[in-house]
C-alpha positions in Angstrom: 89.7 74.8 30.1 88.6 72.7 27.5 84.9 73.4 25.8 82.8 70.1 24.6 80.4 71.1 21.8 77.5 69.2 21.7 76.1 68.9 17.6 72.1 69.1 18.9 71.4 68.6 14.9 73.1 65.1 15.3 71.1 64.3 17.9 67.6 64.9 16.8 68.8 63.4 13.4 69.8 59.8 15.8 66.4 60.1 17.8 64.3 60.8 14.8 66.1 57.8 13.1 65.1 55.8 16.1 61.9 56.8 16.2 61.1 55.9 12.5 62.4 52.3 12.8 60.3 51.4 15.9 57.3 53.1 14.1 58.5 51.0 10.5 58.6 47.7 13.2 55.2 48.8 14.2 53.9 49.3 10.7 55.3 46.0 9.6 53.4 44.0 12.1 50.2 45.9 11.7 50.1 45.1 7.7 50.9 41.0 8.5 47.7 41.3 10.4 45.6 43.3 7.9 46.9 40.7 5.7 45.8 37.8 7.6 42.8 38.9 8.1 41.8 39.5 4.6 43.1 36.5 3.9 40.5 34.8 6.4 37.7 37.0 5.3 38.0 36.1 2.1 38.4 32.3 2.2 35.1 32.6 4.4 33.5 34.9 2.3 34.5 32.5 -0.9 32.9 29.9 1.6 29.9 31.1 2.0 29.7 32.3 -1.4 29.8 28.9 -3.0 27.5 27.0 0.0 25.1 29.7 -1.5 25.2 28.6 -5.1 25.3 24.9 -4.1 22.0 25.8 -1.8 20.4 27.7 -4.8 21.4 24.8 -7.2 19.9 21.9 -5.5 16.9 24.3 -4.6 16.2 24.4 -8.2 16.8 21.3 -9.1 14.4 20.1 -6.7 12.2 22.8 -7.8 12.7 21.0 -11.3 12.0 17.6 -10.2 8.8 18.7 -8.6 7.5 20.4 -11.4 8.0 17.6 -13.6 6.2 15.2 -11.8 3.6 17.7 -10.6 3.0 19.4 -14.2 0.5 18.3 -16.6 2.1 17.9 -19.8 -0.9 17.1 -22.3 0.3 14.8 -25.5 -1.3 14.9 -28.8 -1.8 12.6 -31.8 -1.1 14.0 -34.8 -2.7 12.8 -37.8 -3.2 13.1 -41.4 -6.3 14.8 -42.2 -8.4 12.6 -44.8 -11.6 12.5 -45.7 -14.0 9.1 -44.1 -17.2 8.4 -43.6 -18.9 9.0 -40.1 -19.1 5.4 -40.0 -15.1 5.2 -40.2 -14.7 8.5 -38.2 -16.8 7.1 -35.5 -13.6 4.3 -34.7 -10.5 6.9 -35.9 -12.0 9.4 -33.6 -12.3 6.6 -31.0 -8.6 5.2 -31.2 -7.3 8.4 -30.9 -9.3 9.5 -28.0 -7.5 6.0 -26.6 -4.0 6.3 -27.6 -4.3 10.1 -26.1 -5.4 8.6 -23.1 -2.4 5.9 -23.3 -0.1 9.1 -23.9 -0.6 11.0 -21.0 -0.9 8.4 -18.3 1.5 9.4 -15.7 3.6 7.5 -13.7 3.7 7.7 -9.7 6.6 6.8 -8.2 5.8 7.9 -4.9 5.6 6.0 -1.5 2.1 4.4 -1.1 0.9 5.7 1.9 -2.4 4.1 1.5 -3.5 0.5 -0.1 -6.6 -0.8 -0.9 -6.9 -4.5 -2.1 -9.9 -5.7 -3.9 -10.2 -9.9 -4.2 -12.5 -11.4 -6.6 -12.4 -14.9 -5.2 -13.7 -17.6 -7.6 -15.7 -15.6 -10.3 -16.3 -16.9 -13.4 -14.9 -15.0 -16.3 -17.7 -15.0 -18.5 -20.6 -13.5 -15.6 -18.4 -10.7 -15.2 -18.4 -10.7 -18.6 -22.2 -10.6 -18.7 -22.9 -8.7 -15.7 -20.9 -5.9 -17.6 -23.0 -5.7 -20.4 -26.3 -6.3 -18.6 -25.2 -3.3 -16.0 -23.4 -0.8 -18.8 -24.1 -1.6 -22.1 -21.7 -3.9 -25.1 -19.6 -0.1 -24.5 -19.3 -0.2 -21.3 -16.8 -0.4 -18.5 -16.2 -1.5 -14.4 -14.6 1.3 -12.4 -11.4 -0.7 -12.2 -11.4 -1.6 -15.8 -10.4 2.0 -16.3 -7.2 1.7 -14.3 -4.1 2.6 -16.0 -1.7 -0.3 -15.3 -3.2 -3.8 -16.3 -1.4 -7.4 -15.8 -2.1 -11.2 -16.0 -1.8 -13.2 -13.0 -1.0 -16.7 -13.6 -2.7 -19.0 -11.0 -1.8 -22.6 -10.5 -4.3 -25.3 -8.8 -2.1 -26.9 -7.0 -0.7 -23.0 -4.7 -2.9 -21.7 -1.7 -3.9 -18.9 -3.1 -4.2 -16.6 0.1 -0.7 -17.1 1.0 0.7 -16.6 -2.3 -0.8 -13.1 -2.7 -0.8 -11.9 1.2 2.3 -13.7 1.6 4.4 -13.7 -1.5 5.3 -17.7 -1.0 4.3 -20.4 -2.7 2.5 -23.1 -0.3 0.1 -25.9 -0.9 -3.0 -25.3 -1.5 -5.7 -26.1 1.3 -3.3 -24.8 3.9 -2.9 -21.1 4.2 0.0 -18.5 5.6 2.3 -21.4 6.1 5.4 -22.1 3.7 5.7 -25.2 1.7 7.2 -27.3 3.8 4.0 -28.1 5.6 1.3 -30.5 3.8 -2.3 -30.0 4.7 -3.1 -31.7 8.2 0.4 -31.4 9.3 -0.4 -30.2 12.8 3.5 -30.4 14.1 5.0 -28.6 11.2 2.2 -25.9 11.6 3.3 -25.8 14.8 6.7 -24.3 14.1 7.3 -21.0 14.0 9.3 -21.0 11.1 6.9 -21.9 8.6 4.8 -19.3 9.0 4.3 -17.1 6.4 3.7 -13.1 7.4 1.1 -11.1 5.4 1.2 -7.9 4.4 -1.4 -7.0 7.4 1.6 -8.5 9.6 4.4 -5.9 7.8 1.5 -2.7 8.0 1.1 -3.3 11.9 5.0 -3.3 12.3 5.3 -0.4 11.0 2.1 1.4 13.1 -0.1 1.3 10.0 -3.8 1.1 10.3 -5.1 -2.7 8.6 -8.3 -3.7 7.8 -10.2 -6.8 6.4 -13.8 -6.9 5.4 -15.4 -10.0 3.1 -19.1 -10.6 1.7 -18.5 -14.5 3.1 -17.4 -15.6 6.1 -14.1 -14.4 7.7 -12.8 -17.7 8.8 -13.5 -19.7 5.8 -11.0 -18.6 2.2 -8.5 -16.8 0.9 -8.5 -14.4 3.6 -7.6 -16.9 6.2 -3.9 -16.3 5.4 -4.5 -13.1 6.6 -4.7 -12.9 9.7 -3.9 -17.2 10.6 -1.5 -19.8 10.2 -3.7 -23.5 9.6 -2.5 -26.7 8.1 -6.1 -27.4 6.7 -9.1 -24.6 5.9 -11.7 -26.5 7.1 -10.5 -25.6 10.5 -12.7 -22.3 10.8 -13.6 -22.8 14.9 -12.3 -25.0 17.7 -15.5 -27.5 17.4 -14.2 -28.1 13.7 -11.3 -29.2 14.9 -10.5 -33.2 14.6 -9.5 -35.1 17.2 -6.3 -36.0 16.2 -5.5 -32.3 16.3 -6.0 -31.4 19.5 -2.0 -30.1 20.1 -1.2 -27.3 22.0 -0.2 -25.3 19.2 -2.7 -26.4 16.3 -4.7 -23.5 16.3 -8.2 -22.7 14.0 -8.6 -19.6 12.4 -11.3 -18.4 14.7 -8.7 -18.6 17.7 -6.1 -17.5 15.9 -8.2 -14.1 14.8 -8.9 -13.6 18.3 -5.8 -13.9 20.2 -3.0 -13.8 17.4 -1.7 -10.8 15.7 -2.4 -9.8 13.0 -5.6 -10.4 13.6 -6.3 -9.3 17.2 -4.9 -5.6 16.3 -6.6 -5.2 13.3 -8.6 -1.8 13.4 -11.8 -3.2 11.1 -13.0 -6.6 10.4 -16.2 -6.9 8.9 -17.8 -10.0 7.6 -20.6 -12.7 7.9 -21.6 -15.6 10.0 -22.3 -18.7 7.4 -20.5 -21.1 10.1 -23.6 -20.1 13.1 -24.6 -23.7 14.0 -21.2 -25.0 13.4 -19.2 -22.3 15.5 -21.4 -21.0 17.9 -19.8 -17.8 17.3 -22.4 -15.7 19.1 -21.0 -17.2 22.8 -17.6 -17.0 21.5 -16.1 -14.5 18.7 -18.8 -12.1 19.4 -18.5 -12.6 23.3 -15.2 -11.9 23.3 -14.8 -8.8 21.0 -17.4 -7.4 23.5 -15.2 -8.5 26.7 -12.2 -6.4 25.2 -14.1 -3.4 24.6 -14.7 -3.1 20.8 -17.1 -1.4 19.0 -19.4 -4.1 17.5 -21.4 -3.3 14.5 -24.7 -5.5 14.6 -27.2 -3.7 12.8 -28.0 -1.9 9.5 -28.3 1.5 11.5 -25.2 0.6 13.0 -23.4 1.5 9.2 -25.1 4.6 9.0 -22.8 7.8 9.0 -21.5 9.2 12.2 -23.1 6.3 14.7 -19.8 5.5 15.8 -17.9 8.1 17.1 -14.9 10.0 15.3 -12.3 8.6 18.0 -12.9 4.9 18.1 -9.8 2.7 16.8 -11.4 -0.7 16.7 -14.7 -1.7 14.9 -15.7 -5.8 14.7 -18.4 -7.0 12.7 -20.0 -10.3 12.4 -23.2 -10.3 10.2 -25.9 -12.4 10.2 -26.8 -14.1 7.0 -30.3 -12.4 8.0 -28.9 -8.9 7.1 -26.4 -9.8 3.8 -28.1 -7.5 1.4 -29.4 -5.4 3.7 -25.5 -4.5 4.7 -23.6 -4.7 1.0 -19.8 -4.1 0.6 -20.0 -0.2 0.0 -21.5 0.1 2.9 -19.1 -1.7 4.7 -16.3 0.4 2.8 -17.8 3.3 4.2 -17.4 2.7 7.7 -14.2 0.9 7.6 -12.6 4.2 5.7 -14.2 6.8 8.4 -12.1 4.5 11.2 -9.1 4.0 9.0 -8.3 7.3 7.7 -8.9 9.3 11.3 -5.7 10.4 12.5 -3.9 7.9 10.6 -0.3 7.9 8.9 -1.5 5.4 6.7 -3.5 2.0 6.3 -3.9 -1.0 4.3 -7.7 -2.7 3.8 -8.3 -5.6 2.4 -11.6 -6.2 0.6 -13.0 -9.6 -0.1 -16.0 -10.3 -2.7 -17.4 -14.0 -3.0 -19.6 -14.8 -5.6 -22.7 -15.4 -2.5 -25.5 -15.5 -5.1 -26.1 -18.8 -5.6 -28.3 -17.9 -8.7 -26.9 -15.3 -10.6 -23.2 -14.4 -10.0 -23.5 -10.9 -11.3 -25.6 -9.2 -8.3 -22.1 -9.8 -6.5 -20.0 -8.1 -9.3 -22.5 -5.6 -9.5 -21.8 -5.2 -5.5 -18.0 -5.1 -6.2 -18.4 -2.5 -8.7 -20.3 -0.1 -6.2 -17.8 -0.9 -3.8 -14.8 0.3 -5.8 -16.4 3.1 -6.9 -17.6 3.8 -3.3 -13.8 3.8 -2.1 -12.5 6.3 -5.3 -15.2 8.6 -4.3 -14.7 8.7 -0.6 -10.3 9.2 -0.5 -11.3 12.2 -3.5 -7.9 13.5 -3.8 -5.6 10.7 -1.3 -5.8 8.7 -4.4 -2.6 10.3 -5.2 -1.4 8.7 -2.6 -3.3 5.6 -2.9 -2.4 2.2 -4.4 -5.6 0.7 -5.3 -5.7 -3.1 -6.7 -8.3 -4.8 -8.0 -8.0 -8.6 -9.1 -9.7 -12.0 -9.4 -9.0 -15.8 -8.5 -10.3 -18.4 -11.0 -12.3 -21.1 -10.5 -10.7 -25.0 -10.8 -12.4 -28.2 -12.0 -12.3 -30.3 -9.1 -11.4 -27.9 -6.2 -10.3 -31.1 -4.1 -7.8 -33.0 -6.5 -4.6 -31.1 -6.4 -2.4 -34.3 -7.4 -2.8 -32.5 -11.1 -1.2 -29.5 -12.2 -3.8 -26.8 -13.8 -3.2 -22.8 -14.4 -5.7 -20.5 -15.2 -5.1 -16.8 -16.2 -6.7 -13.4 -14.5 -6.6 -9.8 -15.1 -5.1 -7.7 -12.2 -6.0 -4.2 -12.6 -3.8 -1.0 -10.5 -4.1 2.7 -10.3 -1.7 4.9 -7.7 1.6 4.5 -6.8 4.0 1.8 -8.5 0.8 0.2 -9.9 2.8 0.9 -12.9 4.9 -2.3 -11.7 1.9 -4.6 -13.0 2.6 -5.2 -16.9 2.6 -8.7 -17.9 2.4 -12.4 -16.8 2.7 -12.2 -12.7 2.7 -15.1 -10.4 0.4 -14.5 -7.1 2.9 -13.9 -5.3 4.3 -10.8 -6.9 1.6 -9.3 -5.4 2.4 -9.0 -2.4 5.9 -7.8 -3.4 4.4 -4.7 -5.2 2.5 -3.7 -2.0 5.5 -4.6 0.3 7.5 -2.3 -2.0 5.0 0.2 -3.4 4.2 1.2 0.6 8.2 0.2 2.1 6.9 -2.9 4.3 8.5 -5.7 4.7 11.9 -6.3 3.4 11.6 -3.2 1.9 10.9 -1.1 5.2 14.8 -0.3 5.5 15.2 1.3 2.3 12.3 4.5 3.6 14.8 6.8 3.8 16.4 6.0 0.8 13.7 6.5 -1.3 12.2 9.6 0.6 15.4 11.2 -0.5 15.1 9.9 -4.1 11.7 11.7 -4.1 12.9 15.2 -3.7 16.1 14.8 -5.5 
């Protein structure tokens, strides 16, 4: 019988051999994963390494940006010493204090949230002039002669213009917020929907913005007119003013229009006087119907005083009697219109109007306009930073009612705030209006908000 030996070394030697490829197989997978996985981790970690240094990187550049328009970088004038007499100092000393002044006057870029409009309408250049020196001295200056930015506005006869500087078009004058394709007394034209001409009241209310309008004369008679209305001829204050021939459907006075159209039915404040009484019976009408739809009326001196009307209300109305004109001046009126325009509010526009009213002596109304602009720096305190403030005046022509001649007369338009720097040289009127549409992002300039929000902290 035959013996089979079985080699037991041989066999552990196969089965270890076995056992070490399956567990080299086993390795070998094992380490492709490893692999891949550090492979992810790191192209993630790499990720988020470098979103990090971008985030810290536009953090301080922002943080950059900021500083440099925040930071109060003080500029000197350096000059050779030399010795003068104090009559000589008195004027070095006195140039340099001015060109130091020049030096550090910063420019704000930033969105106007807020703007304030001051209108000088039909001053003579020479009683400002003298009501300067009488009120401050031959070294003296108006509040809004110290503005930084200064222009020249270059005013033509023969332009309306309220519609040129609410508006931004050019239209003949005696008609106001319509284009120039409609001539004074025009009632069909007016009629037209496309020859209106919006005002800058008009682009603040689209965009939710508070809007006020408050005048020393009568809020249906000048410049302001363009406002708020859309009239072929300014003599058309109230219906009973209205000539026969006009009596269309849609040839509207300003007094109806400042009722029932907007702008002028959602303004928040409108302040002004009654000079038009007998005319316009405007006690059984304007009056009568601000009361019907529930607005606050102011009709009193103690109705000015602070805190009579209450914290909440949206909508003040104000026609004066002549009875009460310098009992009720235009600081006063400044002082209420800012308590209703600033409460809960993401922004506003008002629009101050100063006629010269004293038929005597101009100066008591510039006098009134400088208390008023002072009144309005002092009351926003530090929301001037945020605050476009204008301050300008409309000439005076020879022969108000012959506009067959061409005639241009030059005025000083005076800015603080944001983009005032964007008055600084010869304007038209209507440039105006293109600043504040701009300067605040109304208007054709609404769309570009987000735009320029981003520009702001980048």
């Amino acid at each position: 019988m035959s013996t089979e030996v079985i080699n037991l070394d041989s066999i552990n030697r196969q089965h270890n051999d076995l056992d070490t490829s399956q567990y080299d197989l086993s390795d070998t997978r094992s380490g492709k994963v490893k692999r891949i996985v550090r492979f992810v981790c790191t192209k993630v970690c790499a990720g988020i390494i470098i979103l990090g240094i971008i985030s810290i990187v536009i953090i301080c550049v922002a943080f950059l940006v900021s500083y440099e328009n925040d930071a109060e970088v003080t500029l000197t004038v350096g000059v050779l010493k030399k010795d003068l007499s104090s009559e000589q100092d008195f004027w070095f000393d006195k140039a340099l204090d001015d060109l130091e002044d020049g030096l550090n006057t910063p420019i704000n870029s930033k969105k106007a949230q807020n703007i304030i409009l001051f209108v000088a309408d039909g001053f003579d250049p020479d009683a400002i002039s003298s009501a300067r020196i009488r009120h401050y001295g031959t070294n003296g200056s108006f509040a809004w002669e110290r503005f930084p930015h200064v222009g020249v506005v270059r005013w033509n006869k023969r332009l309306a213009v309220g519609t040129g500087m609410f508006g931004g078009v050019g239209a003949h004058s005696g008609t106001s917020g319509l284009d120039s394709s409609v001539f004074p007394d025009d009632c069909l034209r007016m009629d037209d929907d496309r020859t209106h001409v919006e005002s800058i009241l008009s682009w603040a209310q689209q965009l939710d913005l508070k809007t006020g309008l408050i005048t020393n004369g009568d809020l249906r008679r000048g410049s302001s007119v363009a406002l708020y209305a859309h009239i072929a001829n300014n003599s058309w204050a109230c219906p009973s003013m209205l000539p026969d021939r006009t009596q269309l459907p849609g040839c509207l006075d300003a007094e109806t229009q400042l009722r029932f159209n907007e702008p002028g039915k959602k303004l928040n404040v409108i302040m002004g006087w009654d000079t038009l009484e007998e005319m316009c019976d405007s006690e059984h009408t304007l009056k009568m119907s601000w009361k019907d739809d529930g607005y606050s009326i102011a009709e009193a001196v103690s109705d000015f005083l602070p805190h009579v009307i209450d914290d909440d209300t949206e909508y003040v109305r104000a026609l004066l009697p002549g009875t009460l004109r310098r009992g009720i001046p235009l600081q006063t009126m400044i002082t209420k219109s800012l308590q209703i325009l600033t409460e809960d509010s993401d922004g506003f526009i008002l629009v101050v109007m100063c006629e010269p009213v004293s038929k005597i002596d101009e100066g008591v109304d510039i006098i009134e306009l400088e208390e008023a602009v002072k009144t309005a720096l002092s009351s926003l305190g530090s929301s001037m930073e945020d605050t476009l403030m204008i301050t300008t005046f409309t000439p005076v022509f020879s022969n108000q009612q012959d506009n067959t001649k061409d005639e241009t007369k030059d005025s000083i338009i005076y800015a603080i705030g944001p983009m005032a720097h964007l008055f600084r040289n010869l304007h038209d009127p209507t440039y105006i209006a293109h600043v504040i549409s701009y300067a605040a992002r109304l208007g054709r300039f609404r769309d570009s908000l987000l735009a320029n929000s981003l520009l702001q902290w980048f």
